[in-house]
BALOBA-1460 file (C-alpha; in Angstrom, 3 decimals):
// residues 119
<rec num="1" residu="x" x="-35.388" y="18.184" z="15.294"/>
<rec num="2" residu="x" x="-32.039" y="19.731" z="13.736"/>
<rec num="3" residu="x" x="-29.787" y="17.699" z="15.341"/>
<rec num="4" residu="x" x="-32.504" y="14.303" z="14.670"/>
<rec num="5" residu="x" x="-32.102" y="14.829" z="11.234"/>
<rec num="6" residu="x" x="-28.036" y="15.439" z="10.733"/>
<rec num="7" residu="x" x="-27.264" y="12.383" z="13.109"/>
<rec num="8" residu="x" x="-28.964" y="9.864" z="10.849"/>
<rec num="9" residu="x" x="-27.989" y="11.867" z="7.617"/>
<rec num="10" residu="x" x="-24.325" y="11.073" z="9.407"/>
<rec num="11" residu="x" x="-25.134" y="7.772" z="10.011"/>
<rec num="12" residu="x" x="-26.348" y="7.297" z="6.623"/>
<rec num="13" residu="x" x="-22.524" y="8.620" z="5.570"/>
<rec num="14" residu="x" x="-20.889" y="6.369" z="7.674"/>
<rec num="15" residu="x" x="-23.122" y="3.286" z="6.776"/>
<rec num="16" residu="x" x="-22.417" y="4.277" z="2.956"/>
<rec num="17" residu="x" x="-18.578" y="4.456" z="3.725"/>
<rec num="18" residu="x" x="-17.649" y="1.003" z="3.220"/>
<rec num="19" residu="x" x="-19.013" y="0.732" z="0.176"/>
<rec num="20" residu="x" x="-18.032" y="3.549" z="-1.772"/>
<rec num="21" residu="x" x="-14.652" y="3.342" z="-0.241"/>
<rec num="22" residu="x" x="-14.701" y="-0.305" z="-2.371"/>
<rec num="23" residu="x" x="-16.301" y="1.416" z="-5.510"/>
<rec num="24" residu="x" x="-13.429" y="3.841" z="-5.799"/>
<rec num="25" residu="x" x="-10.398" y="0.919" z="-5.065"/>
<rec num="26" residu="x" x="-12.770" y="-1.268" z="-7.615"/>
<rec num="27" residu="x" x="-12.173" y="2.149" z="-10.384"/>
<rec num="28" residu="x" x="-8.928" y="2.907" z="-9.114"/>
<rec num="29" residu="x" x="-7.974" y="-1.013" z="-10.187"/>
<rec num="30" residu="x" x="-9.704" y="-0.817" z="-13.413"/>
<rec num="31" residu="x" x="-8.045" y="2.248" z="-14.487"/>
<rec num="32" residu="x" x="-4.694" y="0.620" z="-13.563"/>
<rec num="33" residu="x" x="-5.549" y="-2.702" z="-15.512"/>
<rec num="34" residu="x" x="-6.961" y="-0.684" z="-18.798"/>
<rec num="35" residu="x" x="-3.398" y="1.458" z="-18.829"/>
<rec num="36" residu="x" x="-1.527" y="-1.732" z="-18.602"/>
<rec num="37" residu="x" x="-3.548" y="-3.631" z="-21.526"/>
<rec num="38" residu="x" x="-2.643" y="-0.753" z="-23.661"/>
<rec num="39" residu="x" x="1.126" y="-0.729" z="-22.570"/>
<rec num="40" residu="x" x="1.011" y="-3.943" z="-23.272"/>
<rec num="41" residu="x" x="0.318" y="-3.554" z="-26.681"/>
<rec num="42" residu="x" x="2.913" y="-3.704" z="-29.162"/>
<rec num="43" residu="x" x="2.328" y="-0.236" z="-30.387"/>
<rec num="44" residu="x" x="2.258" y="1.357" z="-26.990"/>
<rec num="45" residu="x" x="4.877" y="4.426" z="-26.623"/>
<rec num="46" residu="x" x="7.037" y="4.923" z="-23.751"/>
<rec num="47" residu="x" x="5.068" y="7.756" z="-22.364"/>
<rec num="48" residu="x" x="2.516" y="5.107" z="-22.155"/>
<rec num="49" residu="x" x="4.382" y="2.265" z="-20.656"/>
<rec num="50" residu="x" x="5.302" y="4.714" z="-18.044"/>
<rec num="51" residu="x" x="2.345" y="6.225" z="-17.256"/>
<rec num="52" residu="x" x="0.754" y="2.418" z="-16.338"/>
<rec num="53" residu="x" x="4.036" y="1.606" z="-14.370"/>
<rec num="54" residu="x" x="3.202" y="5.053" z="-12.442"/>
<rec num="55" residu="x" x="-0.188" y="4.870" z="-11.574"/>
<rec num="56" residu="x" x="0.157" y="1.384" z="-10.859"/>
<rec num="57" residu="x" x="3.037" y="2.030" z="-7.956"/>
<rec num="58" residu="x" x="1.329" y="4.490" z="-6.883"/>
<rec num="59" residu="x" x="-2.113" y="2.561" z="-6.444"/>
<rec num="60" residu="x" x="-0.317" y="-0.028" z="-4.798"/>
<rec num="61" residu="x" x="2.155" y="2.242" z="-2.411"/>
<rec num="62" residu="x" x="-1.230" y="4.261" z="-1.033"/>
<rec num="63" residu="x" x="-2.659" y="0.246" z="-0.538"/>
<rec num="64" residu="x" x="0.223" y="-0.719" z="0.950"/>
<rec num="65" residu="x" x="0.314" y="2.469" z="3.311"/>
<rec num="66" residu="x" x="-3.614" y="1.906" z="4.074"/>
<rec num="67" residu="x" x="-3.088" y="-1.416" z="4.747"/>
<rec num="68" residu="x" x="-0.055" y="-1.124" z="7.331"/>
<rec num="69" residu="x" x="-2.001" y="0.983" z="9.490"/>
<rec num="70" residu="x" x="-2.865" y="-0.206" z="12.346"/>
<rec num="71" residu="x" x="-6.498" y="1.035" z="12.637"/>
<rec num="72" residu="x" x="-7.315" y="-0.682" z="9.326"/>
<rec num="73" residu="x" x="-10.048" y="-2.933" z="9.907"/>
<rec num="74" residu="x" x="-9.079" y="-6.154" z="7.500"/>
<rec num="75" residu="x" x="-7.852" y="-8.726" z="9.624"/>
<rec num="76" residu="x" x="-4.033" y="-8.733" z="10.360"/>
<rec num="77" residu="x" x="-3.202" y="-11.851" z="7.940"/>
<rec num="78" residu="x" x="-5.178" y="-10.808" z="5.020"/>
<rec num="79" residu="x" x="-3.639" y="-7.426" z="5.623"/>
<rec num="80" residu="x" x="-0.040" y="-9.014" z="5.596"/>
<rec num="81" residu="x" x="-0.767" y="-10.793" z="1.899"/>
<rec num="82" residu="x" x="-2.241" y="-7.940" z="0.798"/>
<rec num="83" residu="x" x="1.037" y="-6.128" z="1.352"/>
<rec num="84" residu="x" x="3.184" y="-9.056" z="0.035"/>
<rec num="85" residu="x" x="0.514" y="-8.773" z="-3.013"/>
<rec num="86" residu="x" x="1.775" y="-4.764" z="-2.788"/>
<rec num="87" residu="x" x="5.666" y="-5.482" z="-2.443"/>
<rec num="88" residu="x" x="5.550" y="-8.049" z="-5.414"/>
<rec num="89" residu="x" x="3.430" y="-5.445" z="-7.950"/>
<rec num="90" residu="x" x="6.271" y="-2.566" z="-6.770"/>
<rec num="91" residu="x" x="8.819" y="-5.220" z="-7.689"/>
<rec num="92" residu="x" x="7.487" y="-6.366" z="-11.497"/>
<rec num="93" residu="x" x="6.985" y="-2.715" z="-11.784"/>
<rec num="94" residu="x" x="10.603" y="-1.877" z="-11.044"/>
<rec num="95" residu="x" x="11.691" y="-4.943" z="-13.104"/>
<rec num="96" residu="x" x="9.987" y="-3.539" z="-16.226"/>
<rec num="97" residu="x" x="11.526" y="-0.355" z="-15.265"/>
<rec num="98" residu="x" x="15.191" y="-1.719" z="-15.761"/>
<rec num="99" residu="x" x="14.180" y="-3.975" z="-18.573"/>
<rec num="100" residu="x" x="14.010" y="-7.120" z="-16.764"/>
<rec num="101" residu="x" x="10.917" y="-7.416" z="-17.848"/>
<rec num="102" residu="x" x="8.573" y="-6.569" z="-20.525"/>
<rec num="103" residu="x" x="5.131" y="-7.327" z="-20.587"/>
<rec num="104" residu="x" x="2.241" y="-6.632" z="-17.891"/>
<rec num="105" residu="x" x="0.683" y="-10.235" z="-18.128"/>
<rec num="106" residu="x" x="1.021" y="-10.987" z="-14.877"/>
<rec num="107" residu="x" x="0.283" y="-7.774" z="-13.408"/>
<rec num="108" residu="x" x="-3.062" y="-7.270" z="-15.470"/>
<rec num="109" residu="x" x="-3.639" y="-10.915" z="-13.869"/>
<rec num="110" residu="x" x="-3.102" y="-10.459" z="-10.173"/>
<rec num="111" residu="x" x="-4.654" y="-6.899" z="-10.248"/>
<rec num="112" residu="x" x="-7.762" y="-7.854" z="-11.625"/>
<rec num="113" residu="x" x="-7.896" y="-10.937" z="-9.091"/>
<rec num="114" residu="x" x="-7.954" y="-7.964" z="-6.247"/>
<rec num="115" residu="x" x="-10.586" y="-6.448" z="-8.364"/>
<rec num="116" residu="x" x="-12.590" y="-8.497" z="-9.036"/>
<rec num="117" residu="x" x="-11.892" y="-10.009" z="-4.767"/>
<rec num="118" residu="x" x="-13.525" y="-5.939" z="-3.986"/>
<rec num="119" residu="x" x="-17.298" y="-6.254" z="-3.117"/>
């Protein structure tokens, strides 16, 4: 009876996996596009600026990493654009860094396509 009940309380975790796996990219994107509408104000400090460029690369470098594995499920094309998607954040990110660029307009566009692309 034991061992009835914890298989399909398992299976019910496993079954669930998918999707909360997608809720938690879907928050981890929303945080990322909120800190870069407020950097992208024209009162937003430094310290600010920074902290959207950091959680940002590091959203996308843990993608980037998930997606190069080669157990991830996604199909092996959508997982390559994904990871051009990845490589071209980290590069606008750097670019702000050095002051080639200022503003997050494009970012805060392609991240919350991805976002809004997680059901």
């Amino acid at each position: 009876m034991y061992g009835a009940s914890y298989a399909e309380a398992y299976t019910e975790v496993l079954d669930d996996s998918p999707t909360l796996a997608r809720e938690r990219e879907r928050a981890a994107f929303d945080r990322a596009i909120a800190l870069m509408k407020e950097a992208e104000a024209a009162s937003a400090s430094a310290e600010l600026r920074q902290e959207a460029i950091s959680f940002l690369q590091r959203l996308w470098s843990m993608l980037i990493d998930d997606l190069a594995n080669p157990e991830n499920a996604l199909p092996a094309q959508l997982r390559a654009d994904l990871i051009s998607i990845g490589l071209w954040n980290l590069s606008q990110t750097d670019q702000i860094l050095r002051g080639d660029a200022t503003g997050f307009e494009a970012l805060i566009y392609v991240n919350t396509l991805i976002r809004d692309g997680l059901q």
